[in-house]
Residue, then its C-alpha position, 0 to 999 in steps of 0.5 A: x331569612x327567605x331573602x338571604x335564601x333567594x340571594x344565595x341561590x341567586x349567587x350559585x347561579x352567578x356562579x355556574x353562569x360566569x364559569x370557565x369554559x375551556x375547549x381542549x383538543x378533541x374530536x368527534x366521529x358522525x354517522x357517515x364515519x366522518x371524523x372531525x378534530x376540533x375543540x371540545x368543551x372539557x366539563x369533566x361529566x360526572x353523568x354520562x353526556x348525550x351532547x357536547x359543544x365543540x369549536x373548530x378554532x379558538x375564535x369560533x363559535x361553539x357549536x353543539x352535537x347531540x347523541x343522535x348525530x355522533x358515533x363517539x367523540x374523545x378529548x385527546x388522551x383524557x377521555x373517550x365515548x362511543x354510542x352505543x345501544x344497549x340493555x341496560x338494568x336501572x334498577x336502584x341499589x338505594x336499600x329503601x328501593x331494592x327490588x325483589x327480583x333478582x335478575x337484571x331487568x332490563x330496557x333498550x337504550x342509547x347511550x354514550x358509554x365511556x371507555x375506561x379500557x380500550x384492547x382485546x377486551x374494553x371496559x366502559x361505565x356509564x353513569x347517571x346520578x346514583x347509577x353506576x353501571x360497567x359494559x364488557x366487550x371482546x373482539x368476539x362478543x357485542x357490549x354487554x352490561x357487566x351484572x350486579x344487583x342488590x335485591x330483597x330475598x323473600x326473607x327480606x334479606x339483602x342478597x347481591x347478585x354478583x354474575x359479573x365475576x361469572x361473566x368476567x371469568x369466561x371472557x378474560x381468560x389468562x394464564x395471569x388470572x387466576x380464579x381467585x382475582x375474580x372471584x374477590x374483585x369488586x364492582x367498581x373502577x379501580x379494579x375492573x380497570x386493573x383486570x381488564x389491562x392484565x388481560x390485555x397486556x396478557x394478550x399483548x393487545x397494548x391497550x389504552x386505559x382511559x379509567x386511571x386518574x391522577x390522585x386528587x387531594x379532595x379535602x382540605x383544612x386551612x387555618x384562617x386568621x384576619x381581620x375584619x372591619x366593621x360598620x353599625x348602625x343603631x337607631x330608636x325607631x320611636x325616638x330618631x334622635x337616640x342613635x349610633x353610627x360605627x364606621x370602620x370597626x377594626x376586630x379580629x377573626x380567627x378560624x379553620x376552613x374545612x374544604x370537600x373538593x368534588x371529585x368531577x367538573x376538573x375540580x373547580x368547585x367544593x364545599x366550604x365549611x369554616x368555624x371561627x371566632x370573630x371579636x370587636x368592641x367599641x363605642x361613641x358618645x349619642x347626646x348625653x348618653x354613651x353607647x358600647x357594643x361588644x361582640x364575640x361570636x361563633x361563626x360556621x359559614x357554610x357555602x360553596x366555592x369555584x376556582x379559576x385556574x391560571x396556571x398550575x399553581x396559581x388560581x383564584x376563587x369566588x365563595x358564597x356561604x350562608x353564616x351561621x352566628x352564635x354571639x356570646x356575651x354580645x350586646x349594646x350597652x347604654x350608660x344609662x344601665x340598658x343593656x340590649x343582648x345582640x341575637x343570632x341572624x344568619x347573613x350572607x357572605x361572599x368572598x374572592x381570593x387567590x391561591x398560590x401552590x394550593x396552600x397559601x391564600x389570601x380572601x376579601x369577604x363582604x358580610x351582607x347587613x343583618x339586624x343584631x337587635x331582632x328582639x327590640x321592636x323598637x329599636x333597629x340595627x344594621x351590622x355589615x363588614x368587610x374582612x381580609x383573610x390569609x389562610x395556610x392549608x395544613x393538608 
């Protein structure tokens, strides 16, 4: 088991080394106001960065620039950054860390912030693992983090500190907005963004809006018929010549593929969450005796997959997933009545396939060798496979 843990950690880490590294149009702007256009590593940040690699042509080499050094950087109409020292409150909205203290505590820091909405007023968030946090800016006042806080009342209640609307309502003055817009807006994107473009359209300030994205299908569910072939081998370990080899078992799987898609890193990587059933049944003749082995199996593989796009409809895809088995009614039957019952021992699979419209797919599948007589001490089995797997997205 340890093993089949190692190799899978193993896997993602091929995973993530081998991933596409695409440099799109951009620029950056360094401490001397010197602007640079060039190419930058498009990695979709789910945290705010503190450096980027860029290139000054496709054949360069890539170089890489650190917060230290860069005043903002931007990938043309798909996002921007500037540097930014701030007063930040870290203080965590996880319920068993609420702090007690109302008011923002805050610390001096520099960070990148990204800009959802550039205008009279601007918008940025920045992130970093579970924190979110909004900043304000206007043509009067310096940027200024937008307050919200959940906290523990002295009565160990949830209390929520929502000064944002307070800050909103005097910053973004506008005959379109009305007390009522800010006293029930939410702290989060989607709706500071829609704020903050009523304002500045208010204001005729033609802002660009860096914070609306396209809408992303983020789960998937496939149907996934194959067929799979098979190899076992079984082997007295006590008496050598008691033994079977199955060489290129033809048996049949059907299933469904759940698939969650994160909604950052330009969606190349989901998770992959796939029951099915796999079924095969065959024998030989051993010396005097025959050897059947029949297995029907519940299968939940579960794994992570990532996607290589090669234009907007086609792509193709590496999975790696631990297999979780339930065999039932499976074992390897000796004419002479001995009947071994085949366990379950999870295994690893790893699979490569291709894409096309997003709805139609095709997988090759390597199953990794698992023992399906775990419970023979004397006895030993290898059980791997190779499957071809068309799947058909309903949605």
């Amino acid at each position: 088991m340890k093993r089949i843990y190692t190799c899978l950690l193993l896997m993602v880490l091929s995973f993530n080394g081998i991933a596409q590294i695409r440099f799109e149009p951009g620029y950056f702007i360094d401490n001397h106001e010197q602007r640079t256009d060039c190419l930058i590593k498009n990695v979709d940040w789910k945290n705010n960065p503190v450096s980027f690699f860029y290139k000054t042509t496709e054949e360069a080499a890539p170089l890489r620039e650190v917060i230290d050094s860069v005043m903002e950087f931007g990938i043309n109409g798909t996002s921007k950054y500037i540097r930014a020292a701030v007063d930040i409150d870290r203080s965590s909205e996880v319920i068993n860390d609420l702090s007690p203290v109302r008011n923002p505590v805050y610390s001096r820091e520099v960070l990148f912030l990204k800009v959802l909405v550039d205008g009279k007023a601007d918008l940025y968030i920045y992130e970093d693992i579970n924190l979110v946090r909004y900043f304000l800016s206007t043509e009067t006042s310096a940027i200024r983090q937008l307050i919200f806080k959940s906290f523990i009342t002295p009565e160990l209640k949830l209390g929520v500190n929502n000064d944002f609307r307070q800050q909103l309502w005097v910053n973004l003055k506008c005959e379109r907005i009305s007390m009522s817009d800010v006293e029930q807006i939410e702290y989060d994107k989607n709706s500071l963004v829609d704020l903050f473009e009523k304002y500045n359209n208010c204001n005729a300030s033609n802002p660009v809006s860096f914070g609306h994205e396209e809408k992303k299908d983020l789960f998937n569910l496939s149907v996934r018929p194959g067929v799979c072939f098979s190899t076992i081998s079984i082997l007295n370990n006590s008496n050598t010549r008691q033994k079977a080899n199955f060489n290129n078992i033809p048996g049949l799987i059907t299933g469904l593929e759940a698939e969650f898609v994160m909604p950052f890193l330009k969606n190349k990587w989901s998770f992959i969450l796939e029951p099915g059933f796999l079924f095969l049944n065959t024998g030989t003749e051993s010396k005097n005796d025959r050897i059947d082995v029949e297995y029907k199996s519940l299968e939940l593989p579960i794994g992570i997959r990532h996607y290589f796009f090669l234009n907007e409809k086609a792509m193709i895809f590496l999975n790696v997933s631990l297999n979780i088995n339930a065999p039932i009614k499976s074992g390897v039957y000796f004419d002479s009545g001995t009947i071994f019952k085949i366990e379950s021992t999870p295994n690893l699979l790893l699979g490569a396939g291709f894409k096309y419209k997003s709805r139609y797919s095709i997988e090759v599948r390597y199953r990794f060798n698992r023992n399906i007589l775990t419970n023979y001490i004397y006895w030993h089995s290898d059980y791997k496979s190779f499957s071809v797997i068309l799947g058909y997205t309903i949605f």
